[in-house]
C-alpha positions as CSV (number, residue, x, y, z in Angstrom):
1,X,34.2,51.8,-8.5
2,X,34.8,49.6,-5.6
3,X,31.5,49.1,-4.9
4,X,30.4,48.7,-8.3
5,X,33.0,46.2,-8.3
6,X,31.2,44.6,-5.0
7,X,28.2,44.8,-6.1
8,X,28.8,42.5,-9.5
9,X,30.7,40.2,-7.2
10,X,28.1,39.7,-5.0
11,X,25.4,39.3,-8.1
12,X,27.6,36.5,-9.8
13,X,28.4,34.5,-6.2
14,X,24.5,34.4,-5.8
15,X,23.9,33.1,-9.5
16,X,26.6,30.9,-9.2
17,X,24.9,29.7,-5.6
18,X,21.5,29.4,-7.1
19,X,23.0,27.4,-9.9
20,X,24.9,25.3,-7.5
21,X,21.6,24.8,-5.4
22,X,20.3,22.3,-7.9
23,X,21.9,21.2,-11.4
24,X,18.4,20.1,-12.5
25,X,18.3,24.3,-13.0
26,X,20.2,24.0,-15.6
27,X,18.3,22.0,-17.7
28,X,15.4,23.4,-19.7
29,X,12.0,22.3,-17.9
30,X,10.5,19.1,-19.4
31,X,7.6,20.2,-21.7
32,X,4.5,18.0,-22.1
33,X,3.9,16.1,-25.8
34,X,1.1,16.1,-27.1
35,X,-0.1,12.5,-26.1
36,X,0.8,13.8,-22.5
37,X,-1.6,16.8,-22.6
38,X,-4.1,14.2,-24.3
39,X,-3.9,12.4,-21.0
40,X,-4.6,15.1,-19.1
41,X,-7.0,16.7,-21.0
42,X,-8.5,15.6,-24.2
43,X,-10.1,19.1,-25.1
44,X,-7.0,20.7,-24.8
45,X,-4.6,18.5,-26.8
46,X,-7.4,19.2,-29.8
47,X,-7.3,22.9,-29.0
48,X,-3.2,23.1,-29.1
49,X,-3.3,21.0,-32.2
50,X,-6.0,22.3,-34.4
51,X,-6.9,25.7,-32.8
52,X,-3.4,27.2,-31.8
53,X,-0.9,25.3,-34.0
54,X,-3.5,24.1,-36.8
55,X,-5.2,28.0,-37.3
56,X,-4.1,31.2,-35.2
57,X,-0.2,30.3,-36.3
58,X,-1.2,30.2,-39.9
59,X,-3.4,33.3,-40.0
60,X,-2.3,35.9,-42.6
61,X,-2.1,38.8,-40.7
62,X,1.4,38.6,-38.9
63,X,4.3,36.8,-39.9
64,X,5.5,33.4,-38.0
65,X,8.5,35.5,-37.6
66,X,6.2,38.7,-35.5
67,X,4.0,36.0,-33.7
68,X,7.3,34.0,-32.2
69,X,9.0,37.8,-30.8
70,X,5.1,38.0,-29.4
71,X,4.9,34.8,-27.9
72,X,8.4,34.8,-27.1
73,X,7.6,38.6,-25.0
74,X,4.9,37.0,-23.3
75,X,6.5,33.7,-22.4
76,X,9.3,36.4,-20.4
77,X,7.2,38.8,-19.2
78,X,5.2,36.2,-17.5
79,X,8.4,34.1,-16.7
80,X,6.8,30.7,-18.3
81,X,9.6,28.8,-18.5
82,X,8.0,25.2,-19.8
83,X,7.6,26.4,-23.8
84,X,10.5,28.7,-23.8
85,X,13.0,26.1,-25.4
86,X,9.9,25.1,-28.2
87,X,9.1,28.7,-28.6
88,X,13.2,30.2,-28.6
89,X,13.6,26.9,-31.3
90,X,10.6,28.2,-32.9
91,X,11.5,31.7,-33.3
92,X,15.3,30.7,-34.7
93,X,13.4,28.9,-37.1
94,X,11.4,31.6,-37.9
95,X,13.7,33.9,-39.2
96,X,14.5,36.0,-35.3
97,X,18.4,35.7,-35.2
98,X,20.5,34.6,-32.4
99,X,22.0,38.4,-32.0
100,X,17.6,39.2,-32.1
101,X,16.7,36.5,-29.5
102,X,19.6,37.6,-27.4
103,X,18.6,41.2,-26.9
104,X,15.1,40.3,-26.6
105,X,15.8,38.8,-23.6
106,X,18.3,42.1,-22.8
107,X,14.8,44.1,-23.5
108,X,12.8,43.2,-21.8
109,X,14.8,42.9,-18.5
110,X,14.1,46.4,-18.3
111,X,10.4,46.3,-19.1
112,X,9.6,43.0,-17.3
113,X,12.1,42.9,-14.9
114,X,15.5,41.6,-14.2
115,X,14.0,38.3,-12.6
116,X,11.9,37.3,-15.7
117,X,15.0,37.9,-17.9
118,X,17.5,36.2,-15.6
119,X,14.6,33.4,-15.3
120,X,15.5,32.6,-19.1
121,X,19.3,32.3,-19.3
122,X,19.7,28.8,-18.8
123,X,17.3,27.6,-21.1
124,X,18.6,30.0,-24.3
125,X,22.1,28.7,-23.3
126,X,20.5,24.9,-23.8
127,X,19.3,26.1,-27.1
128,X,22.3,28.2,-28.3
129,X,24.8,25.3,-27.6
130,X,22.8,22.9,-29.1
131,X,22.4,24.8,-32.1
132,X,26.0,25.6,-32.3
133,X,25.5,29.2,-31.5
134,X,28.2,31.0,-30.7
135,X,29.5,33.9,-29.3
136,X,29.9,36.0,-32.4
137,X,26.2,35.2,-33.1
138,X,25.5,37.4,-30.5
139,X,24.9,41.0,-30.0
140,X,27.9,43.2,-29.0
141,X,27.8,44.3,-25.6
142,X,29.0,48.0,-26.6
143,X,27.5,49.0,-30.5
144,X,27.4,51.7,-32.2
145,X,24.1,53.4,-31.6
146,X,21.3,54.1,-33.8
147,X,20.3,58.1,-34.0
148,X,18.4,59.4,-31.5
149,X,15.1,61.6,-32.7
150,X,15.9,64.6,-31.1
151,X,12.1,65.9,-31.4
152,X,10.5,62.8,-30.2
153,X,13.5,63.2,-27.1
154,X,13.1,66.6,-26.4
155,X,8.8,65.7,-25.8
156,X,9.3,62.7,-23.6
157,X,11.8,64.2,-21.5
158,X,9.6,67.3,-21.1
159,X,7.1,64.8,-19.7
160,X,9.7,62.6,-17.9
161,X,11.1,65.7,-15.7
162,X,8.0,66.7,-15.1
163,X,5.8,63.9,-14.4
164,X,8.6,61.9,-12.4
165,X,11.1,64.3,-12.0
166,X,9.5,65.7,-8.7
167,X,8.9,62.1,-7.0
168,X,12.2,60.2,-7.9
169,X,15.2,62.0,-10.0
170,X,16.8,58.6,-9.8
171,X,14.2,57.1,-11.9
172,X,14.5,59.9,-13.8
173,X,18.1,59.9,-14.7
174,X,17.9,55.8,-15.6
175,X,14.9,56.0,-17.8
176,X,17.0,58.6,-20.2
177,X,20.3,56.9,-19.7
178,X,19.7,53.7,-19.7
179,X,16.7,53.1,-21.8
180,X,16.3,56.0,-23.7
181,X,19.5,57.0,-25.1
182,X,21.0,53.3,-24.8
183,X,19.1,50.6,-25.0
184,X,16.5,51.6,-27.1
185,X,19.3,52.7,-29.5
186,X,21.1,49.2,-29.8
187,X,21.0,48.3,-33.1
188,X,20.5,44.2,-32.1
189,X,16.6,44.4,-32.5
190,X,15.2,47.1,-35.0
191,X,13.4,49.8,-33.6
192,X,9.8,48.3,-35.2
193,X,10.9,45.1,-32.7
194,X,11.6,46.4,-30.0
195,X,8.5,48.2,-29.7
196,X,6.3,45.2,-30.8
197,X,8.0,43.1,-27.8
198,X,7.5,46.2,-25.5
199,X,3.6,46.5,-26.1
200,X,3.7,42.4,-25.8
201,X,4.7,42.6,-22.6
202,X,2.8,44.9,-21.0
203,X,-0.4,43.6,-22.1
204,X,0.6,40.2,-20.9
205,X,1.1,41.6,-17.5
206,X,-2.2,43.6,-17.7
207,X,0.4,46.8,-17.6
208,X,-2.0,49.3,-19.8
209,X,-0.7,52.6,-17.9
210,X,1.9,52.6,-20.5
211,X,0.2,50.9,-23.2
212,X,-1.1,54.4,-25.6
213,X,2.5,55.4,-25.4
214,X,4.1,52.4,-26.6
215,X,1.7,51.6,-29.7
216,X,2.1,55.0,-30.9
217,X,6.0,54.3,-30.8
218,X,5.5,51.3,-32.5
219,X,3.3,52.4,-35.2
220,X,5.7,55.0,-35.7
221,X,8.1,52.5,-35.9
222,X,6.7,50.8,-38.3
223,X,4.3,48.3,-36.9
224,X,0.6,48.6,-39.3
225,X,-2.7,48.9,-37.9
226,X,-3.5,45.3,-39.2
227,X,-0.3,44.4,-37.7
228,X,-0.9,45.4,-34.4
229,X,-4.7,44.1,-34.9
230,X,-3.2,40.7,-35.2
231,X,-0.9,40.9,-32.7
232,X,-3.7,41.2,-30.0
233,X,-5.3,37.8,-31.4
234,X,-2.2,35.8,-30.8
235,X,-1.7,37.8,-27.6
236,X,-5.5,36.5,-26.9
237,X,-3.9,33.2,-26.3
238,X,-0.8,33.0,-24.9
239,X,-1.8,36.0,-22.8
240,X,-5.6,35.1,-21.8
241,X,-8.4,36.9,-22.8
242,X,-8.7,39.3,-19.6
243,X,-5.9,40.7,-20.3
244,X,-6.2,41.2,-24.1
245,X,-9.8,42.8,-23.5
246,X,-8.1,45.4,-20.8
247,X,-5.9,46.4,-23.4
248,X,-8.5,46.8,-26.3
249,X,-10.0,50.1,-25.0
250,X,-6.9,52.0,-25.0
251,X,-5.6,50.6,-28.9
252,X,-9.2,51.1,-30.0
253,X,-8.4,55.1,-28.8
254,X,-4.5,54.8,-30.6
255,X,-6.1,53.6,-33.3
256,X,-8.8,56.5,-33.8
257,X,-6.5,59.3,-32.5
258,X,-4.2,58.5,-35.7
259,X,-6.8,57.7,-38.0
260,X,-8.1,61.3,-37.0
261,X,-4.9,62.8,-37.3
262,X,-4.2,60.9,-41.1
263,X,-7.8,62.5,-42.0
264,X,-6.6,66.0,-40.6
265,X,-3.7,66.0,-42.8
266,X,-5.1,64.8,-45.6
267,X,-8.1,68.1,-45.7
């Protein structure tokens, strides 16, 4: 306990020091208008405006509400901090809650990495306060949990202990505890969410290892074929292409392993 106790210490005297450092940290980074990208570069304002905002944003195929939790993913996962107030205003607007937008952020710590999510405290603070958010908005640090699905459990764990269990028990141990049978049971950000912000992520950082796994939990979740479809053209742009492309391959399989497996039950 002591040196858990330490530990934490030590953690919140080197934000508090990093804060310190520089108050301009702080503040939200300035983001560009439009006129200023114009300035810069003419094709792109005319891209953002008619292109992004003007067509992708309006396509049918995913709500505003799905394309600001994937934009939102990707902005974290690839700790780009300029649009994250406009995109965390955005997605309030769009129907995420405060309490969704909070453990978001919470998420994807663990699948992006404590940096990203640390990277983006300041700026949803900015938001929150000037939107009046408070506290109580917020997810609860200790819920009630969601079920877990014990035969969906038992088959990953099998893997886990097997797979990782021989090269580090410690990653082992956290992967159950603390994702499995914690976070991914937090009843902040639905299931269907969670998952859709999970697969965001590691296609933004080209992380495809994982990639088959997580769209099957998604689209068992919930998340549609079109849905996820859709998701990889917005991804296509806030992402970059490369990285949308690597991931096509292995959804392409996802998708025809479970079309197979839909046509097997049906005969």
């Amino acid at each position: 306990m002591t040196v858990l106790k330490t530990a934490v210490a030590s953690f919140s005297v080197l934000l508090a020091a990093c804060a310190g450092h520089d108050k301009a940290a702080s503040q939200a980074p300035a983001v560009p208008s439009l006129e200023d990208v114009r300035a810069v570069s003419p094709a792109l304002a005319r891209n953002t405006e008619s292109l992004l905002l003007g067509e992708v944003w309006k396509r049918p195929g995913l709500s505003p509400r799905d394309r600001s939790l994937v934009t939102v993913a990707v902005l974290i996962a690839r700790n780009q901090t300029v649009e994250m107030a406009y995109h965390f205003n955005l997605a309030l607007d769009n129907g995420v809650t405060p309490a969704e937008l909070s453990e978001t952020i919470n998420h994807l710590a663990f699948y992006s990495g404590w940096g990203s999510a640390t990277g983006t405290i300041l700026i949803a603070k900015d938001v929150f306060a000037r939107r009046h958010i408070g506290a109580e908005q917020l997810a609860p640090v200790s819920p009630s949990l969601l079920p877990i699905d014990q035969a969906s459990e038992q088959v990953r764990t099998a893997y886990v202990d097997r797979v990782v269990g021989p090269v580090s028990p410690g990653l082992v141990h956290y992967t159950s505890a603390a994702l499995f049978h914690d976070l991914w049971l937090r009843p902040g950000l639905a299931p269907r969410d969670r998952s859709l912000i999970t697969v965001s992520a590691l296609i933004a950082t080209g992380q495809v290892a994982q990639l088959g796994a997580h769209l099957n939990r998604a689209m068992d979740n919930g998340l549609t074929q079109a849905q996820a479809s859709e998701m990889l053209t917005q991804l296509a742009f806030y992402a970059g292409w490369p990285n949308v492309f690597t991931a096509v391959p292995v959804v392409s399989d996802v998708f025809a392993a479970r079309q197979k497996a839909a046509s097997n039950t049906l005969q």
